[in-house]
C-alpha positions as CSV (number, residue, x, y, z in Angstrom):
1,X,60.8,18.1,-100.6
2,X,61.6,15.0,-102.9
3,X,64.9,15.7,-103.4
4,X,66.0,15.8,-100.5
5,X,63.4,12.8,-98.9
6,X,65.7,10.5,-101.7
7,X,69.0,12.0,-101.1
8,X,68.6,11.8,-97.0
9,X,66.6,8.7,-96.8
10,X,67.2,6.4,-100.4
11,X,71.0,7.3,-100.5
12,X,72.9,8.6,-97.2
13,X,71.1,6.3,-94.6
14,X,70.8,2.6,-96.8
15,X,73.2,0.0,-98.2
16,X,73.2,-2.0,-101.0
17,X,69.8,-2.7,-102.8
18,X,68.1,-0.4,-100.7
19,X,70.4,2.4,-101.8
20,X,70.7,1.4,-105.6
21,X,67.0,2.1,-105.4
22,X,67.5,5.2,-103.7
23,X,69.9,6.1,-105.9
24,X,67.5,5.9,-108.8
25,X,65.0,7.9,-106.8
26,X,67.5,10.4,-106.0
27,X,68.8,11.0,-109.9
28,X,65.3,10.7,-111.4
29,X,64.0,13.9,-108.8
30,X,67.2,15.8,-109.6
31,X,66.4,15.5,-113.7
32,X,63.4,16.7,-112.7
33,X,65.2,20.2,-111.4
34,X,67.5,20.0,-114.6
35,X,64.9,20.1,-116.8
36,X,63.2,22.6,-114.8
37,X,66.4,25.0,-114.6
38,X,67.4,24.5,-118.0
39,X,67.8,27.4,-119.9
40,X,67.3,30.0,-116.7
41,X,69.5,31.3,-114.2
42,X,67.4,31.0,-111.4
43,X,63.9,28.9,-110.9
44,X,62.3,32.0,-111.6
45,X,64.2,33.3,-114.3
46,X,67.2,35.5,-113.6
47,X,66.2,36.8,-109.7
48,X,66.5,34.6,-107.0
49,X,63.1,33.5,-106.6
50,X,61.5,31.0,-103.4
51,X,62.5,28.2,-105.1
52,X,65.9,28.7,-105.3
53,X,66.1,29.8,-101.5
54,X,64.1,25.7,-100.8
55,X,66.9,24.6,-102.7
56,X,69.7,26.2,-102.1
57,X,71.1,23.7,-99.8
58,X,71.8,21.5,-102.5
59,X,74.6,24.8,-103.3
60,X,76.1,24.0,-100.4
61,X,75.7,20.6,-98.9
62,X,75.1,18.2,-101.7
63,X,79.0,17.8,-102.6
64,X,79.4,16.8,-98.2
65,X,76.5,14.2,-99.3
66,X,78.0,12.8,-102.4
67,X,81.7,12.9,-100.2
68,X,79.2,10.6,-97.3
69,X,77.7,8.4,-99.3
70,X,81.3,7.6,-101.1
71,X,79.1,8.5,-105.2
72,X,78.9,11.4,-107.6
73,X,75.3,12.3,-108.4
74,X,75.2,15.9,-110.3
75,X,78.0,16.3,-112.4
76,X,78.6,18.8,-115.4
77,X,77.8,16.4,-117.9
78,X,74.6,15.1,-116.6
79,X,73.3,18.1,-114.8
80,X,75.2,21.0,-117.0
81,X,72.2,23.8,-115.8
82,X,71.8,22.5,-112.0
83,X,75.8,22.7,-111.8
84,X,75.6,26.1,-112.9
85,X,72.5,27.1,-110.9
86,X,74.5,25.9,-107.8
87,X,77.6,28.1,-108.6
88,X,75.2,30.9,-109.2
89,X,73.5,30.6,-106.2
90,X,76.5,29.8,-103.7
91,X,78.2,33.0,-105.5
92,X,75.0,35.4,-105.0
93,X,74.8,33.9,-101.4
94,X,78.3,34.7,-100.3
95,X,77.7,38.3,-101.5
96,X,74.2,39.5,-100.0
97,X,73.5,42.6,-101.9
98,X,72.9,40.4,-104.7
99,X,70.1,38.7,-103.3
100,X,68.1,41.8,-103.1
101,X,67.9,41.9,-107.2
């Protein structure tokens, strides 16, 4: 998965150029999931769909990433439908009945 090749390899495990680069990587893959999200609940729509359960770990682990590599990458201004996805999806996850629709 791209996003999380740049996040892992272009942003937790380089320094300096290397990372700036990465960095760029990182943000221009996660766009591509705002755009994609925009407007929809979930990847699918409004049901949790395959998509959101491949990604889900950004729900979870992406804030202990950002806290790592010492940067902010999604915030509410420039990711306002990934943010929300990602408190959708850490809320439905902590309550199981939801994931079955």
């Amino acid at each position: 998965m791209q996003v999380f090749h740049s996040i892992k390899w272009g942003v937790l495990l380089k320094e300096g150029k290397e990372q700036e680069e990465g960095i760029l990587a990182a943000l221009q893959n996660l766009r591509c999931l705002e755009e994609e999200i925009r407007g929809k609940k979930f990847f699918g729509g409004e049901a949790i769909g395959l998509a959101d359960l491949a990604l889900g770990w950004l729900a979870f682990y992406l804030d202990i990433s950002e806290e790592v590599a010492g940067l902010k990458l999604v915030d509410q201004e420039s990711f306002p439908s990934l943010v929300a996805w990602m408190r959708e999806f850490a809320s439905c996850s902590r309550r199981p009945w939801k994931l079955a629709g």
